[in-house]
LUMMI-752942 format. One record per residue (C-alpha): x, y, z. Coordinates in Angstrom, 3 decimals. Each point is the difference from the previous one (the first is absolute). Example, Ala and Ser with C-alpha at 12.3 -4.5 7.8 and 13.67 -1.06 7.14 Angstrom:
<atoms>
X=12.300, Y=-4.500, Z=7.800
X=1.370, Y=3.440, Z=-0.660
</atoms>
This chain:
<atoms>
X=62.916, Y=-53.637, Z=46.265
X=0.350, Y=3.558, Z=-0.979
X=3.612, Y=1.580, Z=-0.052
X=0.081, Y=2.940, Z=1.972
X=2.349, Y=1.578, Z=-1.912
X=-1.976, Y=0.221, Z=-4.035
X=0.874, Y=2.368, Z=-2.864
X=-2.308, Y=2.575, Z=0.042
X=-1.653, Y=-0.041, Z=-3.486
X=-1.491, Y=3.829, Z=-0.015
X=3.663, Y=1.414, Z=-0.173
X=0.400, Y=1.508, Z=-3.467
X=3.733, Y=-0.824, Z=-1.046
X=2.144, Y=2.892, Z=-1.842
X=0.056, Y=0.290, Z=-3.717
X=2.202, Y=1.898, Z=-2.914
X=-2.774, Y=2.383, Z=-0.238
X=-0.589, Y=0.757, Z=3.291
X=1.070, Y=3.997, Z=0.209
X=-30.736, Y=29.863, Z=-16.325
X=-2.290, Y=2.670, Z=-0.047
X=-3.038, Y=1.077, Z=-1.888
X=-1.189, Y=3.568, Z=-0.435
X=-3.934, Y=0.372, Z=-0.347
X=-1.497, Y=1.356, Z=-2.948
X=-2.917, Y=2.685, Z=-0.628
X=-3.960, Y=-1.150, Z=-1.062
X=0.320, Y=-1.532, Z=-3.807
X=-3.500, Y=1.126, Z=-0.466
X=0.810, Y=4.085, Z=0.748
X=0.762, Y=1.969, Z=-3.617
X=2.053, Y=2.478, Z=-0.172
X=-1.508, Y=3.951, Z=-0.636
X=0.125, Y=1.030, Z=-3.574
X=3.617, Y=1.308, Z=-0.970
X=1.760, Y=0.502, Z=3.278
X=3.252, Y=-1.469, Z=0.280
X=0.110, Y=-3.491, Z=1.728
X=2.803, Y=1.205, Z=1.775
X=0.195, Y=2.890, Z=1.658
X=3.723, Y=1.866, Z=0.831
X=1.119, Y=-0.338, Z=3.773
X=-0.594, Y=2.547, Z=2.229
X=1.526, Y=1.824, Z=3.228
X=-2.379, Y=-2.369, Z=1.769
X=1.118, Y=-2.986, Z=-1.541
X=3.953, Y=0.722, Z=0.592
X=0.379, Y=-1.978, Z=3.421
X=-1.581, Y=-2.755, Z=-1.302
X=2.468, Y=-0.348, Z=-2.958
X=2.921, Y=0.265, Z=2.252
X=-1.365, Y=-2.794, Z=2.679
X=-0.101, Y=-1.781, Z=-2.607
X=4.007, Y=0.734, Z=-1.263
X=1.382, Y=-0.270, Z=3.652
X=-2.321, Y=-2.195, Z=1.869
X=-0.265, Y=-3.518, Z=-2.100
X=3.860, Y=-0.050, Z=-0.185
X=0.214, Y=0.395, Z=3.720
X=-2.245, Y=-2.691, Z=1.113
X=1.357, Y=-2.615, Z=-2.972
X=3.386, Y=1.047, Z=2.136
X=-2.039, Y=-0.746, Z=3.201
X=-1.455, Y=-3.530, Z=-1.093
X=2.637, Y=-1.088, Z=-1.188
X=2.305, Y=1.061, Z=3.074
X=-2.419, Y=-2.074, Z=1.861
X=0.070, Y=-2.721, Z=-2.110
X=4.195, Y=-0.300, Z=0.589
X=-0.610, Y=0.434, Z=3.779
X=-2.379, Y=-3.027, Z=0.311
X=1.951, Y=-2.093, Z=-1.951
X=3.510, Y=0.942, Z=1.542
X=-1.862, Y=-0.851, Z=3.484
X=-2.026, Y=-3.039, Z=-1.759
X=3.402, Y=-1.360, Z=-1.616
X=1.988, Y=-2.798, Z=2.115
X=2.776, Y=1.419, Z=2.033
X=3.395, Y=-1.893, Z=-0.548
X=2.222, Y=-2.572, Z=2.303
X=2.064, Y=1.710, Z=1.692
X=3.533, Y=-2.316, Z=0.558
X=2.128, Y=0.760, Z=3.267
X=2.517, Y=-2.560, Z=1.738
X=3.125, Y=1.073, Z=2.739
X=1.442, Y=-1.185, Z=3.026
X=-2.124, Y=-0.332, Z=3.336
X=0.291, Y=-2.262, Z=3.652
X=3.257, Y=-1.261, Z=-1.346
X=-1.381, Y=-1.604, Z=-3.086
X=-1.787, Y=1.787, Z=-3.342
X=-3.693, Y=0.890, Z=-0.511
X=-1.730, Y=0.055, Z=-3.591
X=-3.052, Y=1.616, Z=-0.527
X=-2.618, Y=0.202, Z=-3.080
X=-3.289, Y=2.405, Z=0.398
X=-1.953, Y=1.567, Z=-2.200
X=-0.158, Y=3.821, Z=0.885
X=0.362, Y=3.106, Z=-2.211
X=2.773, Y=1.195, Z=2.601
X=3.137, Y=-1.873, Z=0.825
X=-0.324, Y=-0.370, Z=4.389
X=3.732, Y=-1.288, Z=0.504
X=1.149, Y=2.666, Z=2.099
X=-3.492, Y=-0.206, Z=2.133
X=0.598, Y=-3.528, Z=0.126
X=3.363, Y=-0.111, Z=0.804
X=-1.382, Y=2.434, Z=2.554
X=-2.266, Y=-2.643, Z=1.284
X=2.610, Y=-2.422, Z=0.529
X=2.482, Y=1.980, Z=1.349
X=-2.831, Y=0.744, Z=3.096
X=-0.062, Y=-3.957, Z=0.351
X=4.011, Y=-0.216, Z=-0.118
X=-0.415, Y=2.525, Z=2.851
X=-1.804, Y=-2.364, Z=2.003
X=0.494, Y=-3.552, Z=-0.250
X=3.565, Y=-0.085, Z=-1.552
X=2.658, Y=-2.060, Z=2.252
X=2.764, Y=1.453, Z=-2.172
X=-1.364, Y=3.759, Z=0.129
X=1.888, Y=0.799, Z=3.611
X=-2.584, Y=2.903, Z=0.074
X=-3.115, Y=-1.882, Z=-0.105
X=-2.552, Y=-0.625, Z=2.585
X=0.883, Y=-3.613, Z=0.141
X=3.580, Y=0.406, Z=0.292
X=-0.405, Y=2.792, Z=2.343
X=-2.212, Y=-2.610, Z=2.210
X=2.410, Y=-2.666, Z=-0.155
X=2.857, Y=2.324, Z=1.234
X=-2.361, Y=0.660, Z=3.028
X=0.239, Y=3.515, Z=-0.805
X=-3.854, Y=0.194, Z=-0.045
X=-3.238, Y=-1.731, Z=0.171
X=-2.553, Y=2.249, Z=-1.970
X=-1.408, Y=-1.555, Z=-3.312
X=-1.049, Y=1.703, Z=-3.278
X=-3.019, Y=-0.524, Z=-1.394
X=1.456, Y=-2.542, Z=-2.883
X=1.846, Y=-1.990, Z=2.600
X=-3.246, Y=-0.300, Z=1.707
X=-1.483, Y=-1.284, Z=-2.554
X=2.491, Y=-2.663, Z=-1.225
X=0.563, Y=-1.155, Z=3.687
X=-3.768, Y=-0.660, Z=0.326
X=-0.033, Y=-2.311, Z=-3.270
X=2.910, Y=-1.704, Z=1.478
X=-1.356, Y=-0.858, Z=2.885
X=-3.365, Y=-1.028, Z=-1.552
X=2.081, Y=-2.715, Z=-2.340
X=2.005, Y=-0.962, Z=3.130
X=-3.083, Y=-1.152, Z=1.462
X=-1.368, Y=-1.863, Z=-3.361
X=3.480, Y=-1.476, Z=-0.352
X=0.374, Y=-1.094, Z=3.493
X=3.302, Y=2.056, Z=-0.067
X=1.258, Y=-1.083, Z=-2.555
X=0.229, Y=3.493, Z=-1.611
X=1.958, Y=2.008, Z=2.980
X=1.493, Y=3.241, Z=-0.591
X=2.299, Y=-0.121, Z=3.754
X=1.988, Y=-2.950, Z=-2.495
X=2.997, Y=2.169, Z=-0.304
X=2.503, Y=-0.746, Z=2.112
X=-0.565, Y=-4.484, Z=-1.336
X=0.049, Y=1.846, Z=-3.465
X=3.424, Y=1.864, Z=0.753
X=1.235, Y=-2.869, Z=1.574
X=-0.039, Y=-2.423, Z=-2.635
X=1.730, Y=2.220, Z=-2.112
X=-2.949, Y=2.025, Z=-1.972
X=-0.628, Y=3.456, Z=1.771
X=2.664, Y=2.350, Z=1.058
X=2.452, Y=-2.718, Z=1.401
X=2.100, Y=-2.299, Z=-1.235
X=2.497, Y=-2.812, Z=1.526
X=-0.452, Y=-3.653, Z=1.399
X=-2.806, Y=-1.504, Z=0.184
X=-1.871, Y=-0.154, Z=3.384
X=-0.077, Y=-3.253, Z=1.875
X=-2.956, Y=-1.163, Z=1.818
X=1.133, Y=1.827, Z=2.976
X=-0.044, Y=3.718, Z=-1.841
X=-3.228, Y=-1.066, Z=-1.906
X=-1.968, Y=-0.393, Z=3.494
X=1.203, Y=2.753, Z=1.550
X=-1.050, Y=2.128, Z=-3.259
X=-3.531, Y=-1.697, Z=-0.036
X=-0.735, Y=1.949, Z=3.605
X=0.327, Y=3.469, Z=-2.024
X=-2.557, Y=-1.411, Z=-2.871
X=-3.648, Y=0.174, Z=0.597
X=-2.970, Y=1.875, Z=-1.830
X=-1.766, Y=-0.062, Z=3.206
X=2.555, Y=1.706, Z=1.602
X=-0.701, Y=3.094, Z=-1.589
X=-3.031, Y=2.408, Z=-0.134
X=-1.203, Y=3.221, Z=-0.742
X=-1.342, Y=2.962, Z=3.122
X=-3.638, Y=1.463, Z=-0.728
X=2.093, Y=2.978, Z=-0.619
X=2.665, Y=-1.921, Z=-2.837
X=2.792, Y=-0.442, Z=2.256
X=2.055, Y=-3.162, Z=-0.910
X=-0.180, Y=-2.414, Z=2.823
X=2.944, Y=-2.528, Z=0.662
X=0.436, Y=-2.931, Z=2.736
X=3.780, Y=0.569, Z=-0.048
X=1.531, Y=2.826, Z=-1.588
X=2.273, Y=-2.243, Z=-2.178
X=-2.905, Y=-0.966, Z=-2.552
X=0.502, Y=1.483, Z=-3.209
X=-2.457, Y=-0.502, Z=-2.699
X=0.759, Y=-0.557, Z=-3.587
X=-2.700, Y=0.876, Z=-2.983
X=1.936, Y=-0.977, Z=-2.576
X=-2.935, Y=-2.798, Z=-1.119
X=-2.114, Y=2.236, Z=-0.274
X=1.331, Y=3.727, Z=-0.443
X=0.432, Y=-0.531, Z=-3.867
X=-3.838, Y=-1.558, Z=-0.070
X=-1.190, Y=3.250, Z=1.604
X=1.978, Y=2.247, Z=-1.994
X=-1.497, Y=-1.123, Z=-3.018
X=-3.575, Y=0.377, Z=1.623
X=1.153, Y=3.484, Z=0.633
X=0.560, Y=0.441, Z=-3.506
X=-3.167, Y=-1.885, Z=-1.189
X=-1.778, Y=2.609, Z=2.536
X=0.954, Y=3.006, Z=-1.489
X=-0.683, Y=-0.782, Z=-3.359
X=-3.343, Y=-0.602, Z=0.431
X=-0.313, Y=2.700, Z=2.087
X=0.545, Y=2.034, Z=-3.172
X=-2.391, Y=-1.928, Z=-1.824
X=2.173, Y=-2.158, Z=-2.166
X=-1.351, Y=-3.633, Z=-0.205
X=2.104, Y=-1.917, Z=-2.419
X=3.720, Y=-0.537, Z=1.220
X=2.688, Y=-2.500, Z=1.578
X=2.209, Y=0.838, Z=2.901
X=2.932, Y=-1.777, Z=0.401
X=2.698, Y=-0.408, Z=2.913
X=2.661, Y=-2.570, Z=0.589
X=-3.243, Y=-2.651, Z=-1.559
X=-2.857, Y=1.305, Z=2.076
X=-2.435, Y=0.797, Z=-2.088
X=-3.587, Y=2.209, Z=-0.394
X=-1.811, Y=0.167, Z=-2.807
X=-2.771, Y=1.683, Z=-1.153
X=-2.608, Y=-0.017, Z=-3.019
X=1.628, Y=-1.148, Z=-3.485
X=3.631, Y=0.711, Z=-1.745
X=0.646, Y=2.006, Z=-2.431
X=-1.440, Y=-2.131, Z=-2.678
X=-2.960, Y=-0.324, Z=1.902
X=-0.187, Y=-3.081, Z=0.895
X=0.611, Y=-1.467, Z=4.123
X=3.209, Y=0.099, Z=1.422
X=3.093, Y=-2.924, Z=-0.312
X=2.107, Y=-0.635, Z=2.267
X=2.711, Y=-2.617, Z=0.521
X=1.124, Y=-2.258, Z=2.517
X=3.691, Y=-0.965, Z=-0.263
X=0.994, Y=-3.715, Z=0.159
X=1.707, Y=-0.653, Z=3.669
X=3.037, Y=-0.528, Z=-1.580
X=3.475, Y=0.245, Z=1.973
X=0.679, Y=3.486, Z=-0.993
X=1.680, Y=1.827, Z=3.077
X=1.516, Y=2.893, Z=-2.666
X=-3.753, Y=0.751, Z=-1.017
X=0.842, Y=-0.554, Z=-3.487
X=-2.401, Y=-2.557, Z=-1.342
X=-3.194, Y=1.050, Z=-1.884
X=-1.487, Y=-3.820, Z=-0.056
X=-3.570, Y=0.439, Z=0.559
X=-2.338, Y=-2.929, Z=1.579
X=-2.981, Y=1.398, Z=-1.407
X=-1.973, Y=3.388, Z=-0.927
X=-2.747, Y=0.684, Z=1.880
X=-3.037, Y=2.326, Z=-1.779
X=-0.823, Y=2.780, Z=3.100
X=-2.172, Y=2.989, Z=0.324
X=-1.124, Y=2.132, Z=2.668
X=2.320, Y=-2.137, Z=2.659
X=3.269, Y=0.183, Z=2.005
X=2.545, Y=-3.000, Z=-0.263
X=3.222, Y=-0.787, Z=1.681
X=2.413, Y=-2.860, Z=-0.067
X=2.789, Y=-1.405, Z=2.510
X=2.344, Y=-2.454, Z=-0.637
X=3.347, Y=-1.397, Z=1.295
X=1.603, Y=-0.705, Z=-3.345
X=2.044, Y=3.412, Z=-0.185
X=0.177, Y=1.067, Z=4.382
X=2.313, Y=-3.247, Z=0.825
X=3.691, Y=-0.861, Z=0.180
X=1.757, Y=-3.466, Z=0.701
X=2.152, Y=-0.802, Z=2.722
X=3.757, Y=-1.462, Z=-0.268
X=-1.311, Y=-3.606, Z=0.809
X=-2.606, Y=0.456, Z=-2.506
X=-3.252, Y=0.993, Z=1.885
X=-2.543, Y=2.801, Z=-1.598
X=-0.905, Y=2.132, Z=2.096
X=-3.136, Y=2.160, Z=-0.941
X=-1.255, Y=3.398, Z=0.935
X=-3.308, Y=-0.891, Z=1.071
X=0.620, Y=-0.704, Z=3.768
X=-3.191, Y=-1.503, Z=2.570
X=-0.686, Y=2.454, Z=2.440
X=-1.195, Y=-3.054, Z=2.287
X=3.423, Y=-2.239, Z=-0.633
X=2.218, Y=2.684, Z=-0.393
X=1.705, Y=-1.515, Z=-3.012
X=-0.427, Y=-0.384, Z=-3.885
X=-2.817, Y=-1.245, Z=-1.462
X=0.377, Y=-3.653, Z=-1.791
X=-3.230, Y=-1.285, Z=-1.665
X=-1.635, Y=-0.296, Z=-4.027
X=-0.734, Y=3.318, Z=-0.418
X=2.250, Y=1.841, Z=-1.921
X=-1.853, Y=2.981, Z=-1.475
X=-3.226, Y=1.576, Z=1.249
X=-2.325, Y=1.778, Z=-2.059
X=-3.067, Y=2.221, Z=1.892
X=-2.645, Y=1.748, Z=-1.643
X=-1.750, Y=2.163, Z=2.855
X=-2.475, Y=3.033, Z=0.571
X=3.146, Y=2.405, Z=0.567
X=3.894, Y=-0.496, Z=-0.990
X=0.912, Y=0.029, Z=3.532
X=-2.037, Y=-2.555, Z=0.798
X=1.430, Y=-2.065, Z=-2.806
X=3.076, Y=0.464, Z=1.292
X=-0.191, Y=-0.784, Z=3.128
X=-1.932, Y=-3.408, Z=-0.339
X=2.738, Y=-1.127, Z=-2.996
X=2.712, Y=0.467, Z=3.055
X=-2.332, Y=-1.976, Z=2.384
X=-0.793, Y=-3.065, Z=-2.400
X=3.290, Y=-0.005, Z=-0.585
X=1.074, Y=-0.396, Z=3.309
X=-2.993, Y=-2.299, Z=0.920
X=0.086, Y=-2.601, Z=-3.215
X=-2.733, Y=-1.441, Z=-2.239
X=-2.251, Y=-1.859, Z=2.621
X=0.090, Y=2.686, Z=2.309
X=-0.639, Y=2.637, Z=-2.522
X=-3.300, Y=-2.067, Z=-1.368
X=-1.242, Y=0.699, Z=3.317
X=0.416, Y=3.863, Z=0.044
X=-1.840, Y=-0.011, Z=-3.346
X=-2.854, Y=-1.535, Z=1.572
X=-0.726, Y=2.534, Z=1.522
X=0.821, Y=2.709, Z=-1.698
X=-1.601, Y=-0.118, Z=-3.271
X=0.817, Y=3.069, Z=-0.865
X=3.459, Y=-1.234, Z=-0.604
X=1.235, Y=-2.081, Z=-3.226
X=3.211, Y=-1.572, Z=-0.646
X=2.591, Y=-1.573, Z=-2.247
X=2.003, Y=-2.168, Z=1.529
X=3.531, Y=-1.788, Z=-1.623
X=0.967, Y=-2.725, Z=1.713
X=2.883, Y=-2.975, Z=-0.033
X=-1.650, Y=-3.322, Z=-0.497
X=2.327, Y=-2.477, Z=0.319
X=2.501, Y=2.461, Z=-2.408
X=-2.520, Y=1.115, Z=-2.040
X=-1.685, Y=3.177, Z=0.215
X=-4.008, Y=-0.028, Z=0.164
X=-2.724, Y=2.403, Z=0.662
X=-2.637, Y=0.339, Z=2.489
X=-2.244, Y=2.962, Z=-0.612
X=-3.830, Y=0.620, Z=0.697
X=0.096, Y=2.954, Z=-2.779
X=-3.392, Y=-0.161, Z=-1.623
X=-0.658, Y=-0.040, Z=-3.413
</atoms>
């Protein structure tokens, strides 16, 4: 019998090494007349032909070769440009090839998303929404609320953006204390719902009780980096890695050239973010990638319980099954995102079933085996 859970083989593991003219001339046959010079003296008539000749070849030598130094300056590779700071509460690292270093545009770019989607930004549109101080959308929280809904509906909810208030209560959002009892967990489950929610013809957020708050922070720092990814190409720049918090777009070749590598960490315990293990490298171009684990988002009770982030929008508690890190590669970073949260929440069999059908869609999945970590993955070579 096949185990479901092989070692890819096609994963490429890191290594040390791994960073004229010609005048024409009279008739031969013609003799000269007897005794008159060969030469004769220049004349009036001859004087703006001499001086062409003094001025004008220096001038276009100056003019071909001018040429010559603009077609190779445009003809000559531009450089990688190198630009990193801090962004959605985590850092962003980006590498692009462009004659012109874009970080203030950028930064420009994400500030617009900050704007929107940001639960910590009290001015944004989704903050302002979840105050109830108004209903009208912009056009990027439109857009993200659309893709979340669409995964909501391939996930069977298991992606949910109304999960905020189970999320706070458990000790990961904006509240802390005890831990809810059965009781509290119920009566949070009737404000969580991605059906619940909806958006007018004319982009007005729609709620079934004003108490549902959504939460895109599975998928804000996805769409941020498509942002990014967006406006460099928009500019015509083809070869270049964005980076936030580990959600990743890349693009052509690096800048030796060659595809893209990018690492997966090992789902080591690790809640201080200070491990640089890796499980593997994987070889990427042209591709967005992002990765969601519970092996840095947990804490452990007083009688000895671990308690992860990830909470079941269905159960209303914290997710307990094999999968402890989940890798996407998808059309769009968001995307990737979003479905790393949802087979998270939704575990390995349930997860083989999403793939199904949605080709589009491939994965790298660590699981615990009997305390031992193993892959599942239908990467192809």
């Amino acid at each position: 019998m096949n185990d479901p859970l092989n070692p890819i083989h096609n994963i490429q593991q890191p290594t040390d090494e791994e960073l004229q003219e010609v005048d024409g001339l009279d008739d031969a046959d013609q003799q000269p007349e007897s005794s008159s010079p060969k030469f004769s003296p220049l004349t009036s008539e001859d004087a703006p032909k001499s001086q062409w000749r003094r001025w004008h070849l220096p001038v276009l030598l100056l003019f071909v070769v001018g040429t010559f130094l603009i077609l190779h300056k445009r003809n000559a590779a531009a450089p990688f440009q190198h630009d990193e700071g801090a962004v959605f509460g985590t850092f962003y690292h980006l590498t692009y090839q462009s004659q012109d270093n874009l970080k203030n545009d950028i930064e420009a770019e994400l500030q617009k998303v900050d704007n929107s989607l940001s639960m910590f930004n009290p001015k944004s549109t989704l903050s302002r929404i979840n105050r109830g101080e108004q209903q009208t959308t912009d056009s990027l929280f439109r857009r993200v609320f659309q893709l979340a809904q669409q995964v909501s509906m391939a996930t069977d909810g298991a992606f949910d953006i109304t999960v905020a208030p189970l999320v706070n209560a458990w000790g990961f959002g904006f509240k802390n204390g005890a831990l809810p009892d059965s009781a509290a967990v119920d009566s949070l489950r009737s404000l969580v719902g991605w059906q619940r929610i909806s958006l007018s013809d004319d982009g007005l957020l729609q709620r079934d009780d004003p108490r549902i708050v959504l939460d895109y922070s599975a998928v804000a720092k996805g769409f941020g980096v498509d942002v990014v990814a967006d406006y460099l190409s928009s500019h015509g720049i083809e070869n270049f890695m964005v980076e936030i918090g580990g959600e990743v777009v890349v693009s052509g070749t690096n800048p030796k050239g060659q595809p893209w590598h990018v690492g997966i960490n090992s789902p080591v315990d690790d809640p201080e973010s200070t491990s640089a293990e890796l499980d593997t490298v994987l070889t990427l171009s042209n591709c967005a990638m992002a990765t969601s684990g519970n092996y840095r988002n947990f804490y452990t009770t007083e009688d000895g319980r671990r308690v992860a982030h990830t909470i079941d929008p269905t159960t209303g508690y914290p997710v307990q099954h094999s999968i402890l890190s989940a890798t996407v590669l998808a059309p769009t970073c968001a995307e990737a995102d979003a479905f790393a949260t949802a087979f998270m929440v939704m575990g390995l069999e349930r997860a083989k079933c999403v793939l199904q059908q949605h080709p589009e869609l491939s994965v790298y999945l660590i699981c615990d085996s009997l305390g031992q970590n193993r892959v599942y993955s239908n990467l192809r070579p």
